[in-house]
C-alpha positions, 0 to 999 in steps of 0.5 A, spaced: 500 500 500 502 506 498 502 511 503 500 519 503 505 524 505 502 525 512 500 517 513 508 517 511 510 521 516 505 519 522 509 513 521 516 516 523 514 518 530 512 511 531 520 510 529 522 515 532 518 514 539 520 506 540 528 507 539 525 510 547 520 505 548 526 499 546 531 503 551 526 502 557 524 495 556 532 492 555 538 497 557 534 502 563 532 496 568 540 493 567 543 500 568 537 500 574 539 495 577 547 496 576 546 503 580 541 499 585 546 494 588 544 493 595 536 490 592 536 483 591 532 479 585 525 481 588 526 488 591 529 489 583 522 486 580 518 490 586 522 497 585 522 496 577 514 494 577 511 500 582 515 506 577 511 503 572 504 503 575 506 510 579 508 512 571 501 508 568 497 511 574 499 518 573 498 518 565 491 514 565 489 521 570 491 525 565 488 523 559 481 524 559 480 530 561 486 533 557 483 529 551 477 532 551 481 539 551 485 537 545 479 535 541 478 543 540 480 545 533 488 546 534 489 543 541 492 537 539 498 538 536 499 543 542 498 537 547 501 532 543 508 537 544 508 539 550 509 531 552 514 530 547 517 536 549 517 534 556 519 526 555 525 529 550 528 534 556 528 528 561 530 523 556 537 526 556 537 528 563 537 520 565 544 521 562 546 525 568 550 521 573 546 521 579 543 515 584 538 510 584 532 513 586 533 520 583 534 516 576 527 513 578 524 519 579 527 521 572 525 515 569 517 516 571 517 523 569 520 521 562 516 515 561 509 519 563 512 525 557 512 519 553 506 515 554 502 521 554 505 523 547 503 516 544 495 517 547 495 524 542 499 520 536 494 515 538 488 519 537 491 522 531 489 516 526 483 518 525 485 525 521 491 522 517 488 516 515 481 514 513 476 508 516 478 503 511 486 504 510 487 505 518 488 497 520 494 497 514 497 504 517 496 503 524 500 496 523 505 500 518 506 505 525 508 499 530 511 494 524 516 500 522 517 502 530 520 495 531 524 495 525 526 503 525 528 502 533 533 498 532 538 502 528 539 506 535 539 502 538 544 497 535 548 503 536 547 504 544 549 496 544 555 496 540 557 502 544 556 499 550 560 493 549 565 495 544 567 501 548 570 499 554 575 496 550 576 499 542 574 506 546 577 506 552 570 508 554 567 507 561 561 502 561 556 507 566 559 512 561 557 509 555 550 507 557 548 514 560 550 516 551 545 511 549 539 516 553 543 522 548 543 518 542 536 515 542 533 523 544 537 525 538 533 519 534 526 521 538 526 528 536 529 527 529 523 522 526 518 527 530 519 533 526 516 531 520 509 529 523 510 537 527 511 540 520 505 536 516 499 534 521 493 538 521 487 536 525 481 534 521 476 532 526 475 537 531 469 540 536 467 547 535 466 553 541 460 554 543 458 562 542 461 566 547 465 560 550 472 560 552 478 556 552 477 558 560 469 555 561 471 549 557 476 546 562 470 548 567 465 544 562 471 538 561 468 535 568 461 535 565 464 533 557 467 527 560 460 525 564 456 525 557 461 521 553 461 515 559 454 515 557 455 514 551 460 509 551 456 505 557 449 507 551 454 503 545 454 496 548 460 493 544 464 499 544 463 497 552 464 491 552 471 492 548 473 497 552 473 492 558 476 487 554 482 492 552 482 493 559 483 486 561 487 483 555 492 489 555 495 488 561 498 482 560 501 486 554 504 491 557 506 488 563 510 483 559 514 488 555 515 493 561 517 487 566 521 482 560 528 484 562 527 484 570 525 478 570 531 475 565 534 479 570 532 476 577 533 469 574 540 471 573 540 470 565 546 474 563 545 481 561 548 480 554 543 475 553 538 479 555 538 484 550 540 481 544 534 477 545 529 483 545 533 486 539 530 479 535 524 481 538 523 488 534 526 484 528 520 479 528 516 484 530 516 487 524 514 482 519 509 480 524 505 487 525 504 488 517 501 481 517 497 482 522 494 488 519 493 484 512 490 477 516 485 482 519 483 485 512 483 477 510 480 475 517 477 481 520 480 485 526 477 483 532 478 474 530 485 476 529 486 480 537 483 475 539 488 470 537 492 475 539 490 474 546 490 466 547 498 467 543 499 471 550 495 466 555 500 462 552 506 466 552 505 467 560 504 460 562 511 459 558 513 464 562 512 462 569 513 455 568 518 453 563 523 459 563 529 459 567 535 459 563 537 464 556 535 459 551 528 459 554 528 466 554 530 467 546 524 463 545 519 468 549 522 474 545 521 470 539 514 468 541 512 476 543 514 478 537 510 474 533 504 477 536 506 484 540 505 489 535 498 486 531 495 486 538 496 493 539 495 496 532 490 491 531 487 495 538 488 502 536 485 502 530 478 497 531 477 502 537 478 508 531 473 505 527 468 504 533 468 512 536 466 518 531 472 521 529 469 528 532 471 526 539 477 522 537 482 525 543 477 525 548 475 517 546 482 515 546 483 519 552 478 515 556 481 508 551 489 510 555 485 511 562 482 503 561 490 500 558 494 505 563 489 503 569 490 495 565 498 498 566 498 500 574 494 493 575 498 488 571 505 491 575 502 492 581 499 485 581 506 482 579 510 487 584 504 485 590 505 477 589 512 477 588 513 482 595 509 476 598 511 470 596 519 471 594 518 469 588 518 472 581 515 466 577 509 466 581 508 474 580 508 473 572 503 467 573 498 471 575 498 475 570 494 470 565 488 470 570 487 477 567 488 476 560 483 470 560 478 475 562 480 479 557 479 473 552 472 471 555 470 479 553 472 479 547 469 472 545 462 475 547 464 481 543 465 476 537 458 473 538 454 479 539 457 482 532 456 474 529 463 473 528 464 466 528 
């Protein structure tokens, strides 16, 4: 499929903002736990996954209510920079030397610019592409994202490694470089959407409103569109099921590398694995998008989502050595990337494109939320049985759930 110049470009960012999002989930836990040497393997998981819900709580907070604001005409490219804006700045400040917890604190504020600027380009799907097209552009963005990040990240990795001993470099050194090169790479594959996009579907001002009365009205705006989700029973359902499902999702990526780390699988192994990861992820993504064209969406998330249930039990149960790891990281990139482009852009099909930000706002606040009880799940069994295993286990309970939503939702639609 040939793309537009805007569709083109919305893609970019996807490049552009998952060179950070592969950094977190491979290089930043590492570093973490290099700087936090006094916590032992379960303090490690513990730490790592209250950052991710304190970061995931204070984004699904946010969202709703700045996304009923960004749906006024020529709102959301204000907010969608702010965010990048503030995630960019505290990307490159995590290279300041500093201890444990003011690098977790960095991290959070870092992580929450990020999130938030991904609901805005989220919700920017509906105006740079069209109902029919939106599965195939909305894939493009995660499948390009995978591929795209790798670049940088090869570079951070080499850098890392290599420098040490061909560059004389320290290690700490090196790593702290690979929060500037991927800010750089971030800001550069974010530019062209800045200088192209333009907001097809807003609300209007009402005669004599103001910007300032808005943000008194939100309150009132964000009441009327829960009654007209809670009104749209398949969009209710599915919203519930994203809810659930999405969790194992996020909760695997965001905890994949602490947990390889907690059963002692060498850091090398680790990250070398999650970059196979993006390599599958590529192709897979595009042939989800496809598959869903051939199949229809939702049959091809729900595929997704029994993929997951087994991934986790392979997780909990048969990982234990590098090797096992390499095959998790293979099967996560078989069905990672389809799975959340394959949800945006149904979501996007299911709401009026006038409400865009506001909608996707309350479609962060279910899988930010989904985000803060996937980790805290993990990090609450793991504090009270000592055992990280049995933490991953109990994300499945959740995923499952989300897969008997969805299987409703498919025979309320009449899909078989």
């Amino acid at each position: 499929m040939k793309y537009t110049n805007l569709e083109r470009n919305w893609v970019m960012y996807d490049v552009g903002n998952s060179a950070l999002v592969l950094l977190n989930t491979s290089v930043v836990p590492i570093y973490f736990d290099a700087i936090n040497t006094a916590a032992n393997s379960a303090e490690l998981v513990t730490a790592w996954a209250n950052a991710q819900t304190v970061a995931s709580l204070v984004v699904a907070l946010l969202m709703p209510i700045l996304g009923s604001l960004a749906d006024f005409a020529g709102n959301k490219i204000k907010f969608f920079l702010g965010f990048f804006l503030t995630g960019l700045v505290l990307c490159l400040a995590q290279a300041i030397p500093m201890g444990a917890m003011p690098f977790l604190v960095v991290y959070v504020l870092c992580t929450i610019g990020l999130n938030s600027s991904m609901t805005f380009y989220d919700a920017m799907l509906p105006d740079v592409t069209t109902d029919e097209r939106m599965d195939s552009v909305s894939s493009s963005g995660y499948a390009w994202g995978y591929v795209g990040s790798c670049v940088p990240f090869i570079v951070c990795i080499a850098l890392i490694m290599l420098g040490p001993s061909m560059l004389g470099l320290d290690m700490m050194f090196a790593t702290r470089m690979s929060f500037i090169i991927t800010g750089v790479w971030w800001l550069l594959f974010t530019i062209p959407l800045l200088r192209t996009y333009k907001q097809r579907y807003a609300k209007e001002l009402a005669p004599g409103e103001t910007m300032a009365s808005t943000v008194a009205n939100t309150f009132r705006g964000l009441v009327a569109t829960m009654r007209r989700i809670a009104r749209d029973k398949a969009l209710l359902i599915f919203m519930i099921a994203f809810f659930f499902y999405i969790d194992g999702v996020h909760t695997v990526i965001s905890m994949a590398t602490t947990y390889g780390t907690s059963l002692g699988i060498d850091s090398t192994q680790l990250i070398l694995a999650l970059l196979v990861t993006q390599f599958v992820a590529f192709p897979s993504a595009i042939a989800y998008g496809r598959l869903a064209g051939r199949f229809g969406t939702l049959r091809m998330i729900i595929i997704a989502v029994a993929a997951y249930v087994a991934i986790v039990l392979f997780a909990a149960f048969f990982l234990k050595e590098a090797f096992e790891f390499w095959i998790l990281a293979i099967l996560v990139g078989m069905f990672q990337g389809g799975i959340q482009a394959l949800s945006r852009s149904y979501f996007g099909k299911l709401i009026p494109k006038e409400h865009a930000n506001e909608y996707y706002g309350f479609f962060d606040i279910f899988g930010r939320y989904a985000s803060v009880m996937g980790t805290l799940l993990v990090s609450v069994v793991t504090s009270l049985t000592g055992d990280p295993s049995l933490g991953v286990l109990s994300i499945g309970v959740l995923l499952v759930v989300g897969f008997v939503m969805l299987a409703k939702l498919s025979r309320m639609r009449g899909i078989a």
